[in-house]
N, C-alpha and C positions, 0 to 999 in steps of 0.2 A: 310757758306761754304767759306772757305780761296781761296788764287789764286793756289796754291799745289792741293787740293780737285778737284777744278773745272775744273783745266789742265787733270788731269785725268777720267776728267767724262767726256770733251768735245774728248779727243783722244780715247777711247772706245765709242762713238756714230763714233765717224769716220772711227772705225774699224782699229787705228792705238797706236801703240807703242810711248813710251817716250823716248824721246832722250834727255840724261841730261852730260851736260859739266862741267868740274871741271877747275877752272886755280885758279891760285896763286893769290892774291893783292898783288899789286904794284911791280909782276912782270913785264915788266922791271920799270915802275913806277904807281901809280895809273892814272894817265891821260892817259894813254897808257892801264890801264885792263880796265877803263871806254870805251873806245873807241872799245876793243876785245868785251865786253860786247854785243855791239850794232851789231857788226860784226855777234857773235855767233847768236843772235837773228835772224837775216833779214836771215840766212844760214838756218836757219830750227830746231834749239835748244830748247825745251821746259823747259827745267828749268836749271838753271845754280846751281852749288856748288862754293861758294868763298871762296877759303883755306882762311886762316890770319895763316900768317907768325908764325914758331916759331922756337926757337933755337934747341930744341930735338924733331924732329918728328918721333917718333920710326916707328910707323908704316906706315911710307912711304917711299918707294925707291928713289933711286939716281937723277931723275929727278925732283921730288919734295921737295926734302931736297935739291940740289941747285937752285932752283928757292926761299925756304924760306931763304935761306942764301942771296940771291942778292935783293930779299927787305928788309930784317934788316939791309943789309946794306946802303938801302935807308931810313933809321929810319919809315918804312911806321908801323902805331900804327893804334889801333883800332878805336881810334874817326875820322882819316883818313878814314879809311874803312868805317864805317857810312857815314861821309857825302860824299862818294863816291858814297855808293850803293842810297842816299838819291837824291842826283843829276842825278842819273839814272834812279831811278822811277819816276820823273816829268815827263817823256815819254814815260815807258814801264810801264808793264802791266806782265812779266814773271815774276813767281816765281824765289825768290830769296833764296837758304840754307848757310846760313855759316856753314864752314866746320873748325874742328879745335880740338887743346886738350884743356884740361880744365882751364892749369894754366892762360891763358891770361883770362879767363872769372872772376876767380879769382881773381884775383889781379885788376881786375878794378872793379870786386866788382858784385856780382854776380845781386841782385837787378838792380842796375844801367845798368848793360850790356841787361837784357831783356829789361828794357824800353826803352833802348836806340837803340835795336836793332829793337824793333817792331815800333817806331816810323820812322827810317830811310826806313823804306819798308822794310825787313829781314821777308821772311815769316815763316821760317824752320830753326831748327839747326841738326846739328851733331859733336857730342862731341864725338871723337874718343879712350880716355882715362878714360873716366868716366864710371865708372862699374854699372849697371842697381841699385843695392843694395843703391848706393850710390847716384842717382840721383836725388833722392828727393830736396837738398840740391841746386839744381838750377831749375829743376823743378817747385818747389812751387815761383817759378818767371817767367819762359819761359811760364808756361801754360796758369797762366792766362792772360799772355802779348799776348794770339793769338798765340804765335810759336808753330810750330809744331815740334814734339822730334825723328827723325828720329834715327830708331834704326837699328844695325848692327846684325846681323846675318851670320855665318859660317859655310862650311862642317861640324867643329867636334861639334857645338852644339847638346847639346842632347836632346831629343826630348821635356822632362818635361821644361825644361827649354827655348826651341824656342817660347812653349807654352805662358809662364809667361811672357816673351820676346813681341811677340806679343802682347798679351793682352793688354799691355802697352803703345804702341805703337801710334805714331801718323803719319798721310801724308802719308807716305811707309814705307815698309821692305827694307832695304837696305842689300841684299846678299851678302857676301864676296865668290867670287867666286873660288879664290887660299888660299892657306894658306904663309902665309908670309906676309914682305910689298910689297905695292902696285907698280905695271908697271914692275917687279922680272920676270914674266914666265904669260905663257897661260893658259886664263881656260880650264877645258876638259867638253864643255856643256853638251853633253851625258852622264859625270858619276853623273853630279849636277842636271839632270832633276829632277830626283825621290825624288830629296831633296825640289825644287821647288813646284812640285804637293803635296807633303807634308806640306808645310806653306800656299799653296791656299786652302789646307784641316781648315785649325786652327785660317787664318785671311780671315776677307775681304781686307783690305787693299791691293792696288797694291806692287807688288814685282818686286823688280828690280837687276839687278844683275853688278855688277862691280868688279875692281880691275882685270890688266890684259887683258882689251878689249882695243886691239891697233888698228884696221883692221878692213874696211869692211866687211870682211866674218866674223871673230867671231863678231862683230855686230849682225848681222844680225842672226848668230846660236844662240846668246843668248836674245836677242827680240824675236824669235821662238817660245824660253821657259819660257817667262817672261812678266812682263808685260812695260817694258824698261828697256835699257842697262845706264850706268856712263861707260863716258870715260874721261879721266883723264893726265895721266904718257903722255900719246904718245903725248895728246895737249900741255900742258906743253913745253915737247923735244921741238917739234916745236918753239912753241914762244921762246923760250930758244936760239932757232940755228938760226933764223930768227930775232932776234931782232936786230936793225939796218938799217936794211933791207929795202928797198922799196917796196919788196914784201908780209913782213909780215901780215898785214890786206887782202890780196888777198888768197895769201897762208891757212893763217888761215881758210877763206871760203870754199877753195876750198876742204878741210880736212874734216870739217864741213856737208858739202854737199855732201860728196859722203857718209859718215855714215847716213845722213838723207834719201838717195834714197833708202837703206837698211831695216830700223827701220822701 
């Protein structure tokens, strides 16, 4: 059982929800997300997502396409980001997902990138361009490396196909909980419940729901329905408006920790 798995097994003996944080690498620079990293944790974060940077991120909104623009232009690459995430598991113990599209996995070579990702402590990925049809193709490297292949999931998925989807599946369901890119508009958890009890019908895997959870309250309405919420866009903003700042590692907490008194 991986650190993903067992995060999940030990928050359901606890009778609690996952609360999982997205931020950018080497937003404002990697020494500075190593250091949020830590922050996130000690605040009450149970698994973090770590965008890598890229030039077209279609399916993310304006807060996370300028945070991938302000570390490409700190040249922050991926073998950065491993020994990033590599220096941060000498002391933690959270799971850790990269989050990202495909072409950077590519271009350093898809082989290379799982071992290198499962040996830096990388426990999960999410490939947000990668069409399930097509997945094989890095797959037959991430799976036997230990990673877990966290798949995405949407309002318009149809039912045959959530199916095939799950089945597939590894660590969680990652629910798209708007249509569009991400941090755009609010979910509406009461028109997505029914879609939720529906994939708790078809997987075992926990289900979690993101995209658009800025706030305590919708936190909170969508942990209700799920089995943890992805917050993402709103943390992002922050570090984004706060960098500089003397406040921002406090700041950051205190964001942190009022989502965690919810979840």
């Amino acid at each position: 059982m991986g650190r993903i798995e067992e995060k999940f097994t030990v928050l359901k003996k606890e009778g609690k929800k996952a609360f999982i944080a997205y931020l950018t690498a080497g937003d404002p620079d990697l020494r500075t997300t190593m250091k949020l990293l830590a922050t996130l944790e000690r605040s009450g974060v149970d698994i973090v997502e770590i965008g890598v940077p890229f030039s077209d991120p279609v399916g993310d909104g304006p807060a996370i396409q300028a945070a991938s623009e302000r570390a490409l232009k700190k040249n922050v690459t991926l073998d950065g980001i491993f020994s990033m995430i590599a220096a941060f598991r000498k002391h933690s113990s959270m799971p850790v997902i990269l989050f990202g599209y495909y072409n950077p996995a590519l271009r350093y070579g898809n082989e290379r990138f799982s071992a290198t990702a499962a040996a830096s402590g990388v426990d999960g990925i999410l490939v947000v361009d990668l069409p399930p049809e097509e997945a094989d193709e890095l797959r037959r490297f991430t799976d036997p490396a230990g990673l877990s292949f966290i798949t995405l999931i949407a309002p318009t998925t149809g039912e045959k196909r959530a199916k095939r989807l799950a089945a597939s599946a590894s660590g969680f369901i990652y629910y798209i909980s708007v249509a569009g890119v991400t941090g755009t508009a609010a979910p509406e958890i009461d028109a997505i419940r029914g879609d939720i009890k529906n994939l708790k019908k078809i997987t075992d895997l926990p289900v979690v729901i993101g995209f658009g959870i800025a706030t305590p309250e919708q936190a909170a309405a969508a942990a209700a329905a799920a089995d943890g919420v992805v917050v993402g866009s709103a943390l992002v903003r922050l570090i984004g408006d706060k960098t500089g700042s003397p406040g921002l590692f406090s700041d950051v907490a205190s964001f942190a920790e009022k989502i965690r008194r919810v979840v």
